[in-house]
N, C-alpha and C positions, 0 to 999 in steps of 0.2 A: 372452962378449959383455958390453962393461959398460952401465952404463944411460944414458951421453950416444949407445952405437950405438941403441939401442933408443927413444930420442929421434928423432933422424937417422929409422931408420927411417919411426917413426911421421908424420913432416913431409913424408915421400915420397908416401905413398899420395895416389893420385890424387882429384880431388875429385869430386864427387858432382854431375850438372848438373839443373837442374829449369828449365825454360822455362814461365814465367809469361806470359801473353796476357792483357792488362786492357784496362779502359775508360774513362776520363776520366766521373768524375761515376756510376760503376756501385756500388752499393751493396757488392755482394756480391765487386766485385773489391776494395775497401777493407778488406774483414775480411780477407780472404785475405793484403792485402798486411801484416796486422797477423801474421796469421798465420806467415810467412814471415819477419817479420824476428824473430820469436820463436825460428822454428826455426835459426834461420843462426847467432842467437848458442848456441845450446843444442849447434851441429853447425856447428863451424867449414866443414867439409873439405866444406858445401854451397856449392855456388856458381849462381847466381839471375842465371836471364838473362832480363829483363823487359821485354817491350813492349806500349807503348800500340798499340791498333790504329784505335782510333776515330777519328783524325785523321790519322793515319799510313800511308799507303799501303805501303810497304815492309813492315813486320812483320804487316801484314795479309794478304799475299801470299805470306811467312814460314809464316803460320797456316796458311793452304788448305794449301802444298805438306805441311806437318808432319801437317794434317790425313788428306791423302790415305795418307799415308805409317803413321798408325796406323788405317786404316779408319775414322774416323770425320765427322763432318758438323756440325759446331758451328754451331747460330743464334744463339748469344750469347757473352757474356764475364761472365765469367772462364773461361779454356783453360790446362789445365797439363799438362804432359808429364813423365815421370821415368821411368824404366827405362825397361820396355816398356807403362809404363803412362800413360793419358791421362782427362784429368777435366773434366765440362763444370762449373760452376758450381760455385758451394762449400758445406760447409755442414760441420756437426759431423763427419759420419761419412766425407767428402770428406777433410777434416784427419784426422784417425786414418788411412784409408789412405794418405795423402803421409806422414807419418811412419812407417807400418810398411815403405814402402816403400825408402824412404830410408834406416831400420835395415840392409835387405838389402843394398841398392846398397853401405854402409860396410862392410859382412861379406866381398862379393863384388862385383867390377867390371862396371858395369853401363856400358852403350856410351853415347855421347853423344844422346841423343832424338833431335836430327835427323838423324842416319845410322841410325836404323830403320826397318827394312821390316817391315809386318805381313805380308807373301806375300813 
């Protein structure tokens, strides 16, 4: 194999989705988003699908069904999904698991967040 195949390859692998859920004027969804565009450059092969829900009906309706879908019941924002994992607000130790998780999902293929069912 030479190394423009093993290039090719590595351009194929599928990208990694993290669904980001913020809030127009949320403190804690602004570090997050600082967070995030840290990670994207760090981890190309992340791809960040991000909605406001505060004024947005739509991705708010998004939120519940994805919510019901991981077992969980969010009162606020910042909501983030990634494998099979989901995260209410953010903070240091929030960040460390998006990133160890995200390590995994680039190891091994992890399904798109909103086609998981926790049952």
């Amino acid at each position: 194999m030479t190394f423009s195949s093993n290039l090719s390859f590595a351009e194929n692998k599928k990208s990694v989705i993290l669904y980001f859920f913020w809030g127009e004027g949320c403190p804690y969804c602004a570090k997050e988003k600082i967070f995030l565009t840290t990670l994207k450059k760090k981890y190309p092969r992340l791809e960040i699908k991000d909605y406001e829900v505060i004024h947005n009906q739509a991705p708010r309706e998004l939120l519940m069904t994805m919510s019901r879908s991981y077992g969980i019941s969010p009162t606020g924002v910042p909501v983030t999904f990634i494998g099979d994992k989901s995260f209410v607000g953010f903070n240091e130790e929030i960040a460390s698991k998006i990133e160890l998780i995200l390590k995994s999902c680039l190891k091994k293929t992890c399904e798109d967040p909103l086609f998981y069912k926790k049952y």
